[in-house]
mmCIF file of the N, C-alpha and C atoms, coordinates in Angstrom:
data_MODEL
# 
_entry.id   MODEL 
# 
loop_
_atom_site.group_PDB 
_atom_site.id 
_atom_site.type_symbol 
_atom_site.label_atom_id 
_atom_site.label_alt_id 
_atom_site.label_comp_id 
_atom_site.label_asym_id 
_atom_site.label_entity_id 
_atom_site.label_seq_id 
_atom_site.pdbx_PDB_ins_code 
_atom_site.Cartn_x 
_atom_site.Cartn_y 
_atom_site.Cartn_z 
_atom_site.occupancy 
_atom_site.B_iso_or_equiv 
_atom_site.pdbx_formal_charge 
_atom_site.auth_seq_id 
_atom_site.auth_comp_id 
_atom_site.auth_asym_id 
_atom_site.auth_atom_id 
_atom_site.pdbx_PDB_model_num 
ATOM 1   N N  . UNK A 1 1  ? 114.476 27.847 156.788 1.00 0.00 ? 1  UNK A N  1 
ATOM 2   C CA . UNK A 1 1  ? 113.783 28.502 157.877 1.00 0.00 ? 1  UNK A CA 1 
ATOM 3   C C  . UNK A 1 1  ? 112.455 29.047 157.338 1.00 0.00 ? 1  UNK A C  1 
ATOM 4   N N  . UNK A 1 2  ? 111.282 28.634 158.395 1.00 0.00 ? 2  UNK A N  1 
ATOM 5   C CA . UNK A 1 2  ? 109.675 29.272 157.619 1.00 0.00 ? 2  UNK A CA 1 
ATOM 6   C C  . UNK A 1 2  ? 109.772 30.227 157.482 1.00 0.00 ? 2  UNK A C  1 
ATOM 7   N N  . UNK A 1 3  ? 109.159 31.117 156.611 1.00 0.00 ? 3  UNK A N  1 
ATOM 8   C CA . UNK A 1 3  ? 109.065 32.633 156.671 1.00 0.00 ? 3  UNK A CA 1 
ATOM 9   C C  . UNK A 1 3  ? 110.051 33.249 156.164 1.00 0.00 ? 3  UNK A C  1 
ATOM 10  N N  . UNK A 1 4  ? 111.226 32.696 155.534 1.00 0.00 ? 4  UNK A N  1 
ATOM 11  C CA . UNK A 1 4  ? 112.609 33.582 155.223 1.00 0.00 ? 4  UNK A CA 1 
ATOM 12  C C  . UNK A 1 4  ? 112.727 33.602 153.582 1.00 0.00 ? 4  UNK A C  1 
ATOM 13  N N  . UNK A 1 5  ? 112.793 34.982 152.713 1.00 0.00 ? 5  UNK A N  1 
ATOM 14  C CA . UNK A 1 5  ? 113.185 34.415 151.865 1.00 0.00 ? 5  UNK A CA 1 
ATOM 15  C C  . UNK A 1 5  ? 114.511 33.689 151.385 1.00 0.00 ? 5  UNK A C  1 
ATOM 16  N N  . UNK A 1 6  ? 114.568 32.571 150.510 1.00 0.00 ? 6  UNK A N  1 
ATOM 17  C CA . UNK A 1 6  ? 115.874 32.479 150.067 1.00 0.00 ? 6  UNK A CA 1 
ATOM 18  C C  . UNK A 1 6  ? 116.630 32.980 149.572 1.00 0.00 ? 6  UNK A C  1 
ATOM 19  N N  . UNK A 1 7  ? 118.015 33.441 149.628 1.00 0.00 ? 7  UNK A N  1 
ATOM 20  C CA . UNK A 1 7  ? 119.107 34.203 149.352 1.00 0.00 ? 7  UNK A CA 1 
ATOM 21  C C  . UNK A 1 7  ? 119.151 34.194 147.424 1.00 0.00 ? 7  UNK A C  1 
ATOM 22  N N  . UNK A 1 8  ? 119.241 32.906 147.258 1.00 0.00 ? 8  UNK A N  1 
ATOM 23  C CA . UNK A 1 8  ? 119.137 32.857 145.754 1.00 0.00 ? 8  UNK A CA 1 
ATOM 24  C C  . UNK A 1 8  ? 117.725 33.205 145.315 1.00 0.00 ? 8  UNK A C  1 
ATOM 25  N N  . UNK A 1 9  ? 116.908 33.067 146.188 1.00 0.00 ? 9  UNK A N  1 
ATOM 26  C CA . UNK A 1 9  ? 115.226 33.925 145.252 1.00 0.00 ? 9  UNK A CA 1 
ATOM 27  C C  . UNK A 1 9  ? 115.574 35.645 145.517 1.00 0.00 ? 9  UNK A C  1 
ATOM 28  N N  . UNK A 1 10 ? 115.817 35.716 146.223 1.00 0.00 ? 10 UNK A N  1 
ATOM 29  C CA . UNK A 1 10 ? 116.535 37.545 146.480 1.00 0.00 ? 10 UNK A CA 1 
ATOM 30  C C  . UNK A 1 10 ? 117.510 37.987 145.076 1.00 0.00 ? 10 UNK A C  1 
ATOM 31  N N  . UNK A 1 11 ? 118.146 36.945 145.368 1.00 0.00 ? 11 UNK A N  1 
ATOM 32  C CA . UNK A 1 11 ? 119.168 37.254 143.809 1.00 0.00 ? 11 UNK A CA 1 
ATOM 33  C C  . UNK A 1 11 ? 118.624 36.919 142.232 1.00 0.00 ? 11 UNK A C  1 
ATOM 34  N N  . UNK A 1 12 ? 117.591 36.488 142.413 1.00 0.00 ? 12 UNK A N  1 
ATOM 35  C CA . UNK A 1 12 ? 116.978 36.098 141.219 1.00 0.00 ? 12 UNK A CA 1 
ATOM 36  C C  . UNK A 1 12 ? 116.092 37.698 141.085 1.00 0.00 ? 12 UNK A C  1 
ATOM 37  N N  . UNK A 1 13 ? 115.543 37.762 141.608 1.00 0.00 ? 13 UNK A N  1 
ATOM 38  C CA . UNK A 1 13 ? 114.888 39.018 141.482 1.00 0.00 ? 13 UNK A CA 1 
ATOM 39  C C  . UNK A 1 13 ? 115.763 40.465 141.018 1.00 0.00 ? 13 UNK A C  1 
ATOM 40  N N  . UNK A 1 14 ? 116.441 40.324 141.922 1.00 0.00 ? 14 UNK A N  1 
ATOM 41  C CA . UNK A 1 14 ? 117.421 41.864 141.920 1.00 0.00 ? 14 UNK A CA 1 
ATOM 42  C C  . UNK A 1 14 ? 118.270 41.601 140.138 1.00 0.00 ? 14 UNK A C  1 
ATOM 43  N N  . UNK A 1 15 ? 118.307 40.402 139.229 1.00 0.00 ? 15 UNK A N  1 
ATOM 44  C CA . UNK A 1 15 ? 118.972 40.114 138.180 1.00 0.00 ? 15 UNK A CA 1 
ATOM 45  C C  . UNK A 1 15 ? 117.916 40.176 137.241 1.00 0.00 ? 15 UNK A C  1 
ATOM 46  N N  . UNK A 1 16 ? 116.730 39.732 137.277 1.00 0.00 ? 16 UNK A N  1 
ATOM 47  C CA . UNK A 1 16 ? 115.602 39.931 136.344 1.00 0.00 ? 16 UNK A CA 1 
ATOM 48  C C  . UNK A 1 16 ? 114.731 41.540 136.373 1.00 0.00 ? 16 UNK A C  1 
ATOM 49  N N  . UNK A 1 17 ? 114.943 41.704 137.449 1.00 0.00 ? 17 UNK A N  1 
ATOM 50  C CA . UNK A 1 17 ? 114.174 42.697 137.332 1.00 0.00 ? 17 UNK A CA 1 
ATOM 51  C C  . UNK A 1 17 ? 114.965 44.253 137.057 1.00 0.00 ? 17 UNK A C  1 
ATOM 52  N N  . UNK A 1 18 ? 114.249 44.838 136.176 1.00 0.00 ? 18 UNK A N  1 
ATOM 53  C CA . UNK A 1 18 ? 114.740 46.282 135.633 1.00 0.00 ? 18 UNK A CA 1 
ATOM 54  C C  . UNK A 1 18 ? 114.660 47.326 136.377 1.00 0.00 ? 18 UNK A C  1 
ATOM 55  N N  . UNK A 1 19 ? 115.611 48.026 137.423 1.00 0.00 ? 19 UNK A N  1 
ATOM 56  C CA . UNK A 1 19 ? 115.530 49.090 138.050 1.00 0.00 ? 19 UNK A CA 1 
ATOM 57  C C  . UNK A 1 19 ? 114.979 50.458 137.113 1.00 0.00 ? 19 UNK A C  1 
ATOM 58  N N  . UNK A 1 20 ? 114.923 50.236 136.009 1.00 0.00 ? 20 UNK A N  1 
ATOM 59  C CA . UNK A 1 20 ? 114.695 51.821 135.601 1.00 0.00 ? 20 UNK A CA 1 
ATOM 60  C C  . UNK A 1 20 ? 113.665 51.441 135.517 1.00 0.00 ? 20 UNK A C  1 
ATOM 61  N N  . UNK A 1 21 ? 113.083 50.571 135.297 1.00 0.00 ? 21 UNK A N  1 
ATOM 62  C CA . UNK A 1 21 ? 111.420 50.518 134.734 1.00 0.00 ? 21 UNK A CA 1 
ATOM 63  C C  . UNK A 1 21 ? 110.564 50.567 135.574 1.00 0.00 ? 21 UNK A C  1 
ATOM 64  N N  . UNK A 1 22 ? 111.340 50.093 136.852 1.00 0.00 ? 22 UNK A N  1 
ATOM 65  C CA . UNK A 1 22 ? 110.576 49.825 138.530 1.00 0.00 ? 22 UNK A CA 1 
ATOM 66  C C  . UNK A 1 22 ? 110.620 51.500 138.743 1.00 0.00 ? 22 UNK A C  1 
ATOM 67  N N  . UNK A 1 23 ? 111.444 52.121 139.016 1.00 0.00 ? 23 UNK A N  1 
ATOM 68  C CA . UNK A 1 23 ? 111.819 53.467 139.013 1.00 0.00 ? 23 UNK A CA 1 
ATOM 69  C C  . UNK A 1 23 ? 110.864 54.302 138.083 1.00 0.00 ? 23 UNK A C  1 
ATOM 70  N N  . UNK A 1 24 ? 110.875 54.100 137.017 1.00 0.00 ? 24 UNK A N  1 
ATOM 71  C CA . UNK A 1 24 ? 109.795 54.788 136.041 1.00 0.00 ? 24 UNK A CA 1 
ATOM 72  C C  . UNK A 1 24 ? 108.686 55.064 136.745 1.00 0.00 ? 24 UNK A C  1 
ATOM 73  N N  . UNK A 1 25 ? 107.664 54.035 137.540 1.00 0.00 ? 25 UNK A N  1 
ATOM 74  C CA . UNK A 1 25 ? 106.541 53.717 137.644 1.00 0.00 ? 25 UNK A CA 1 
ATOM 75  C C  . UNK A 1 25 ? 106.533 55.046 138.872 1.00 0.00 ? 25 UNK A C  1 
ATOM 76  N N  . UNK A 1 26 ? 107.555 56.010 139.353 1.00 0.00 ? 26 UNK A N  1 
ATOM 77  C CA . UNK A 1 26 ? 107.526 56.851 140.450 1.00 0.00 ? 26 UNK A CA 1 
ATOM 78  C C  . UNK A 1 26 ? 108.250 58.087 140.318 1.00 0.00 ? 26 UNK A C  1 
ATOM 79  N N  . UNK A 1 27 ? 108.960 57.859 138.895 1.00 0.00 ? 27 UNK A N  1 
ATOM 80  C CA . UNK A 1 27 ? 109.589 59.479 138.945 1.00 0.00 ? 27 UNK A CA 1 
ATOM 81  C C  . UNK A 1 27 ? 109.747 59.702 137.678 1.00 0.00 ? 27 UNK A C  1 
ATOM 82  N N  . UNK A 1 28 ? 109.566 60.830 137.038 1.00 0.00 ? 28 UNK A N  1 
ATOM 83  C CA . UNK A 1 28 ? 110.213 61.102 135.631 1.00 0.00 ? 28 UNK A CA 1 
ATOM 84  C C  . UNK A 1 28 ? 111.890 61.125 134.942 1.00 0.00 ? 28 UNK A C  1 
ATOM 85  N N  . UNK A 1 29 ? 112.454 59.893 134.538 1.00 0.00 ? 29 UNK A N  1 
ATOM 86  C CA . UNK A 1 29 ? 114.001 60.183 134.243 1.00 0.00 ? 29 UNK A CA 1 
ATOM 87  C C  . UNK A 1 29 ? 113.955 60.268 133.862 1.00 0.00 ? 29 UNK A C  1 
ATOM 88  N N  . UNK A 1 30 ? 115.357 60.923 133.247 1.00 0.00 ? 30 UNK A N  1 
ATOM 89  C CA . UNK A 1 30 ? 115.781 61.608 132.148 1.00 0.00 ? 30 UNK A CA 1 
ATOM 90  C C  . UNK A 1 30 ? 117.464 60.901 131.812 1.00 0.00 ? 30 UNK A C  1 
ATOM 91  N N  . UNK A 1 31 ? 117.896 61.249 130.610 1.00 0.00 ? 31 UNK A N  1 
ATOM 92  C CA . UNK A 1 31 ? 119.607 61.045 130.978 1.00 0.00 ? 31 UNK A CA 1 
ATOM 93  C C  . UNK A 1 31 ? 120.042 61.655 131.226 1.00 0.00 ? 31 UNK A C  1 
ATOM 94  N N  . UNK A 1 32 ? 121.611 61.148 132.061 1.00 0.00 ? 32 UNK A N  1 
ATOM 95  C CA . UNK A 1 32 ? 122.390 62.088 132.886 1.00 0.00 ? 32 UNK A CA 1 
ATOM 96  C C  . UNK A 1 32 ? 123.795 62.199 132.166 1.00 0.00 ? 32 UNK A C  1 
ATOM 97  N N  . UNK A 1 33 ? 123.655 61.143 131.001 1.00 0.00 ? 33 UNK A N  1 
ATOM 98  C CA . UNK A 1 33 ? 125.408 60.838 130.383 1.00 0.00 ? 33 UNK A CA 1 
ATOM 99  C C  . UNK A 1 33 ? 125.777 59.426 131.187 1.00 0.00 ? 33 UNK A C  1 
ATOM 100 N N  . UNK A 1 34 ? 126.398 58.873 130.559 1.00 0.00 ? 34 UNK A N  1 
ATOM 101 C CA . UNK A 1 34 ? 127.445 57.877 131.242 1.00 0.00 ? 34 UNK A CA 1 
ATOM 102 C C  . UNK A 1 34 ? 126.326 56.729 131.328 1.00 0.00 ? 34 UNK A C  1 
ATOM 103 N N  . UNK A 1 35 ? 125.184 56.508 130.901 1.00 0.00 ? 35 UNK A N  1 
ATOM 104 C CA . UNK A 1 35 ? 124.388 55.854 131.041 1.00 0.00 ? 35 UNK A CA 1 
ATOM 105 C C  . UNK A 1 35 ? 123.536 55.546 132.488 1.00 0.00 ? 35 UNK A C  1 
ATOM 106 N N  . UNK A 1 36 ? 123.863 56.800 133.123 1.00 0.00 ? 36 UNK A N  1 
ATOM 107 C CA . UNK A 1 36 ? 122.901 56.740 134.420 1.00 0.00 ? 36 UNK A CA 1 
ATOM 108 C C  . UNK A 1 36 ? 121.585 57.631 133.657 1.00 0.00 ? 36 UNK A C  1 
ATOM 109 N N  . UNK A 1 37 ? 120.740 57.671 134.671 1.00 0.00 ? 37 UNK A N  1 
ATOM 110 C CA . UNK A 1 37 ? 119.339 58.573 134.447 1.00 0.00 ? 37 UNK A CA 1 
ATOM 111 C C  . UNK A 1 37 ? 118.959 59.442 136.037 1.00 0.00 ? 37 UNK A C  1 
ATOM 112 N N  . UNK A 1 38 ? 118.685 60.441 135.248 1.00 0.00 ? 38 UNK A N  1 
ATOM 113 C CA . UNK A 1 38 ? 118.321 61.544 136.598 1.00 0.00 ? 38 UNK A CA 1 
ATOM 114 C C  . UNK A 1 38 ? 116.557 61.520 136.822 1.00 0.00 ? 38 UNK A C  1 
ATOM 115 N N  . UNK A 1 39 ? 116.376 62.105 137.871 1.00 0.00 ? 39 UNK A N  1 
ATOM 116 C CA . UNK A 1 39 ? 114.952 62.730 138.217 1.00 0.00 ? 39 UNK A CA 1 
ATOM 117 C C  . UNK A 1 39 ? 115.018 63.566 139.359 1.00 0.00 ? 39 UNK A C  1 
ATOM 118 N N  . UNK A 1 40 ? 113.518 63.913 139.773 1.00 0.00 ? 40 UNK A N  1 
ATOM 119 C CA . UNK A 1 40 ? 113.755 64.381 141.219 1.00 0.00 ? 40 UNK A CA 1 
ATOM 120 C C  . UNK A 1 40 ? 113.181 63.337 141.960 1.00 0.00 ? 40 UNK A C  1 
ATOM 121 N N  . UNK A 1 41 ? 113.975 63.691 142.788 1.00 0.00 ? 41 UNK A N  1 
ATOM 122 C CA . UNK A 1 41 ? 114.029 63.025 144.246 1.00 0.00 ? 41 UNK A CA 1 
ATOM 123 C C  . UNK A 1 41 ? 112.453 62.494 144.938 1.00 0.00 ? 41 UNK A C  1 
ATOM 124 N N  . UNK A 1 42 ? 111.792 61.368 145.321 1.00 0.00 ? 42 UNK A N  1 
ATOM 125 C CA . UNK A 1 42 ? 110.449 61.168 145.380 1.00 0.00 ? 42 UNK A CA 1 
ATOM 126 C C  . UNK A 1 42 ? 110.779 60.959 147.296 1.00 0.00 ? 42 UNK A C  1 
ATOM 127 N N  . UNK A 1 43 ? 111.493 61.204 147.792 1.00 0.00 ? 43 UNK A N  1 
ATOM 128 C CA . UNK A 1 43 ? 111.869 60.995 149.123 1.00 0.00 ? 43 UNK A CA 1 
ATOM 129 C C  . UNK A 1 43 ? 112.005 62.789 149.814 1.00 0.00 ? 43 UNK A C  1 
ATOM 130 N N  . UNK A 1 44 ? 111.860 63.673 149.261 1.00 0.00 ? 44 UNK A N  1 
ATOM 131 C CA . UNK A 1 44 ? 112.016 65.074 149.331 1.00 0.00 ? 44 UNK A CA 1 
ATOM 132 C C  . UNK A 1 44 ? 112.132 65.862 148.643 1.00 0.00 ? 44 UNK A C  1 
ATOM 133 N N  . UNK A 1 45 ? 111.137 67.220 149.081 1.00 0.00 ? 45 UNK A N  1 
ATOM 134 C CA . UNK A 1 45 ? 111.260 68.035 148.257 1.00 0.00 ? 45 UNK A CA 1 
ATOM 135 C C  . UNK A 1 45 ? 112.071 69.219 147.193 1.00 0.00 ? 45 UNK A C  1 
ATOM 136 N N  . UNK A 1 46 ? 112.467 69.238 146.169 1.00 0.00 ? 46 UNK A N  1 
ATOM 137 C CA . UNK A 1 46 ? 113.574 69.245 145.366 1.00 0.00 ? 46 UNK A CA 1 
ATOM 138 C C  . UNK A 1 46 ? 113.234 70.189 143.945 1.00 0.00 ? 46 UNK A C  1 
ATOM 139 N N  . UNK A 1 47 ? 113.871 71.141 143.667 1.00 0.00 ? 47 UNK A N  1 
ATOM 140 C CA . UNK A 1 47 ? 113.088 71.733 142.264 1.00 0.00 ? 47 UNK A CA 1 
ATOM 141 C C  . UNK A 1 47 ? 114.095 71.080 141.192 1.00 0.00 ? 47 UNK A C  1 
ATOM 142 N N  . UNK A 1 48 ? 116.033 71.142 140.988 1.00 0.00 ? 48 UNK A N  1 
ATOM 143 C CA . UNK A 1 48 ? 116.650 70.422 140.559 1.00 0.00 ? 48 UNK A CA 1 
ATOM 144 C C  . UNK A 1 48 ? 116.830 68.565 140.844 1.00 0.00 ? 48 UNK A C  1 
ATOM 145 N N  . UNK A 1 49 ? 116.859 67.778 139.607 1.00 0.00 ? 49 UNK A N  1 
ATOM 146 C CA . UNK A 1 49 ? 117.416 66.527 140.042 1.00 0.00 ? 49 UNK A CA 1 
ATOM 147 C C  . UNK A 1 49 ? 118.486 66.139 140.452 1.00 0.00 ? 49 UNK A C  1 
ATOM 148 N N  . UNK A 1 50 ? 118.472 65.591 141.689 1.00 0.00 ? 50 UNK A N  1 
ATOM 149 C CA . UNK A 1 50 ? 119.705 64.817 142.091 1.00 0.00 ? 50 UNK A CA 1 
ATOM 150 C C  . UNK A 1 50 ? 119.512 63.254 142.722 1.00 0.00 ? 50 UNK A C  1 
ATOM 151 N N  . UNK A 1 51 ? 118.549 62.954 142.217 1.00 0.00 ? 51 UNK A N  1 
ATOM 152 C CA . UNK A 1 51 ? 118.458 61.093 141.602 1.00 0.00 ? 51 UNK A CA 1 
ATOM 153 C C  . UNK A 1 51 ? 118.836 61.094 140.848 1.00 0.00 ? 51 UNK A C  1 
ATOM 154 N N  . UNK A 1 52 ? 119.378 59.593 141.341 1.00 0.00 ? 52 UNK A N  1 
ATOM 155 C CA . UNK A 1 52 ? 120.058 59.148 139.820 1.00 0.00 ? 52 UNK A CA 1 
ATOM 156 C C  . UNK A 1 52 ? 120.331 58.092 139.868 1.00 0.00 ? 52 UNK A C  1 
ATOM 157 N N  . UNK A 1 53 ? 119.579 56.964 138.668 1.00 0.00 ? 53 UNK A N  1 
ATOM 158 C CA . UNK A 1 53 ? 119.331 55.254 138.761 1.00 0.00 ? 53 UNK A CA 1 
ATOM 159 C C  . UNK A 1 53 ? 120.881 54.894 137.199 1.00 0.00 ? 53 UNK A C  1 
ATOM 160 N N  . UNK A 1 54 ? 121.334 54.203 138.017 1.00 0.00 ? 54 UNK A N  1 
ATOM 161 C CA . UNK A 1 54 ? 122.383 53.407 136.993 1.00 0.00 ? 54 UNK A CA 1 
ATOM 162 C C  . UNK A 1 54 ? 122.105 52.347 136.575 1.00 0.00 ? 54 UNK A C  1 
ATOM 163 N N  . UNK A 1 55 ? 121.554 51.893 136.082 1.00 0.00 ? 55 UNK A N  1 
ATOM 164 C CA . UNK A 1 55 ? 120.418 50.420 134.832 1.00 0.00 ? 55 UNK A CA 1 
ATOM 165 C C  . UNK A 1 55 ? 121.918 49.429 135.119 1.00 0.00 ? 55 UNK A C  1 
ATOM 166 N N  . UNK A 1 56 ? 123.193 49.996 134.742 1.00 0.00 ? 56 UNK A N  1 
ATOM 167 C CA . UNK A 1 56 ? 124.269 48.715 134.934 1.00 0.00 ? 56 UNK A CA 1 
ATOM 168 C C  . UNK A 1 56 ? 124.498 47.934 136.230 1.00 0.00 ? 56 UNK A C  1 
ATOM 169 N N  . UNK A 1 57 ? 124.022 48.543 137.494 1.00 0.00 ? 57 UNK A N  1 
ATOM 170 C CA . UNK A 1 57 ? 124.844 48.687 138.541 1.00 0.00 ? 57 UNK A CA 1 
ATOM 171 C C  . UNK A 1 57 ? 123.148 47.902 139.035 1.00 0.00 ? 57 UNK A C  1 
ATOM 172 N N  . UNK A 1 58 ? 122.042 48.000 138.684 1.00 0.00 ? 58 UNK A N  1 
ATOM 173 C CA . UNK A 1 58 ? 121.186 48.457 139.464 1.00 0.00 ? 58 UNK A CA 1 
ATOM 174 C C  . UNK A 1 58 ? 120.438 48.670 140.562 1.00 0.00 ? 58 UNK A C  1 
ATOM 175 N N  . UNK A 1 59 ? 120.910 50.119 140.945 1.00 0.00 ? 59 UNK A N  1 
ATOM 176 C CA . UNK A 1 59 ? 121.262 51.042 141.842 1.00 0.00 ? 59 UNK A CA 1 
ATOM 177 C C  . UNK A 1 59 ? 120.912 52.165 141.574 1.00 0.00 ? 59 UNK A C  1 
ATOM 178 N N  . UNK A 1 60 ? 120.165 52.711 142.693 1.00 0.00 ? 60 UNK A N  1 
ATOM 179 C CA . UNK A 1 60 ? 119.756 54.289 142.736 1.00 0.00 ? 60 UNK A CA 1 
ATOM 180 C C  . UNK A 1 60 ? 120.332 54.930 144.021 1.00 0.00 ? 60 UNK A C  1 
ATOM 181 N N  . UNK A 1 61 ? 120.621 56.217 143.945 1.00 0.00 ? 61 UNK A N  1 
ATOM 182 C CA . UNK A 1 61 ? 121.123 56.852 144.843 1.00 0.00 ? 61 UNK A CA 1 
ATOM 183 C C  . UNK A 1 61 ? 120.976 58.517 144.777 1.00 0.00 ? 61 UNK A C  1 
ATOM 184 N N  . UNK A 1 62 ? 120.373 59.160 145.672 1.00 0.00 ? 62 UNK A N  1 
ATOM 185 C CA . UNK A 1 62 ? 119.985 60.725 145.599 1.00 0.00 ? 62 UNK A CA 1 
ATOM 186 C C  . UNK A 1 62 ? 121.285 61.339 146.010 1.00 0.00 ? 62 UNK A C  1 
ATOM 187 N N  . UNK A 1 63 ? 121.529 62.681 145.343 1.00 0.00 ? 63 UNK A N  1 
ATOM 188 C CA . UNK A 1 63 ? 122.890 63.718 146.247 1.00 0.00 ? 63 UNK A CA 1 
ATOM 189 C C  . UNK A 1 63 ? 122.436 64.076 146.942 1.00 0.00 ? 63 UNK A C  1 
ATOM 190 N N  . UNK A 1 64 ? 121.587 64.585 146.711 1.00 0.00 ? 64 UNK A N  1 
ATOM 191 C CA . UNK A 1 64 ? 120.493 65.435 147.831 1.00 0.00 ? 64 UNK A CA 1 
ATOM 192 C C  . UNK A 1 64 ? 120.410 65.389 149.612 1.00 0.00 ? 64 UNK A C  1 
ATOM 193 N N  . UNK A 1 65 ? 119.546 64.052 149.464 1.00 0.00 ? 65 UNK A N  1 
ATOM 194 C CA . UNK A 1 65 ? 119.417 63.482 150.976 1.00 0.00 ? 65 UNK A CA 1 
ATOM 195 C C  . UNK A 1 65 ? 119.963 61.800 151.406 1.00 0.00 ? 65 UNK A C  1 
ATOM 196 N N  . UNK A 1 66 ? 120.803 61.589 150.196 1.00 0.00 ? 66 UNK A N  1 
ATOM 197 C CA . UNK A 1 66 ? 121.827 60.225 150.614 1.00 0.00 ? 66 UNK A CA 1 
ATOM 198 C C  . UNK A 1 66 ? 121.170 58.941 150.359 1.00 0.00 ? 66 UNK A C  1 
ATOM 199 N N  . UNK A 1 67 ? 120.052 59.176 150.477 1.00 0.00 ? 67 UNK A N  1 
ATOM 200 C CA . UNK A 1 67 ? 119.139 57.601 150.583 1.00 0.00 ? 67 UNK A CA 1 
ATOM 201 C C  . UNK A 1 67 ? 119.978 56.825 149.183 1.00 0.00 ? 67 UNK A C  1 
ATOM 202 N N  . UNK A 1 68 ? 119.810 56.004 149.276 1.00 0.00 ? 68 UNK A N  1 
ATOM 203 C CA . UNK A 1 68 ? 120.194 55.305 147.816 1.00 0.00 ? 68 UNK A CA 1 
ATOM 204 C C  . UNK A 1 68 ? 119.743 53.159 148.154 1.00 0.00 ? 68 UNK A C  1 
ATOM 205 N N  . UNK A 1 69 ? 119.782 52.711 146.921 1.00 0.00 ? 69 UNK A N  1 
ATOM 206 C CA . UNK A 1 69 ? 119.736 51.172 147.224 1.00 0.00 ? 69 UNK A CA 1 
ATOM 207 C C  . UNK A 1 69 ? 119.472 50.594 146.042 1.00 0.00 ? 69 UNK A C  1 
ATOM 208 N N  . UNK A 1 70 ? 118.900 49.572 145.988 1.00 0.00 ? 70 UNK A N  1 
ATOM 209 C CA . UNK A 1 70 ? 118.945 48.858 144.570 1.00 0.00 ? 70 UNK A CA 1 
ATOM 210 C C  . UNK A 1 70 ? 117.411 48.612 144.341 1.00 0.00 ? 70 UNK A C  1 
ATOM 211 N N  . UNK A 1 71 ? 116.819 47.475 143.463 1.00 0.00 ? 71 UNK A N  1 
ATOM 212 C CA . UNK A 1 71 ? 115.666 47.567 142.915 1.00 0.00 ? 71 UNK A CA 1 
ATOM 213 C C  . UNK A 1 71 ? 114.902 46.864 144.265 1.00 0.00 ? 71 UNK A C  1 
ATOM 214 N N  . UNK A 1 72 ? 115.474 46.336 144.902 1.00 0.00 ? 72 UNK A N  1 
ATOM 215 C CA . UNK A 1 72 ? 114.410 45.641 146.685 1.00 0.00 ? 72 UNK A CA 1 
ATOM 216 C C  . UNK A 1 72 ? 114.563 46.432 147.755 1.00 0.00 ? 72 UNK A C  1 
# 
């Protein structure tokens, strides 16, 4: 179909590409243990972090205000 991406170019991306590093480029992490990484939140205003990107999974997800998703 014109205009659509392909399912396997979607999945090629989301496997090559590094959520923490994409993530870097917008928030300051830090580690959290367990091999996730914290920051604050770039979706609302926040003085503690409750982002938090998992490099295994990759996947981000705030406590805060719920938003969460992967590197697309």
């Amino acid at each position: 179909m014109a205009g659509r991406i392909r399912d396997d170019d979607v999945a090629l991306v989301r496997e090559r590409a590094k959520i923490d590093d994409i993530v870097r480029e917008y928030v300051t992490l830090k580690a959290a243990g367990g091999g996730s990484l914290k920051g604050l939140c770039p979706f609302h205003d926040e003085r503690s972090p409750s982002f938090h990107v998992t490099p295994s999974r990759g996947m981000w997800y705030c406590f805060g205000c719920g938003e969460g998703g992967d590197v697309l």
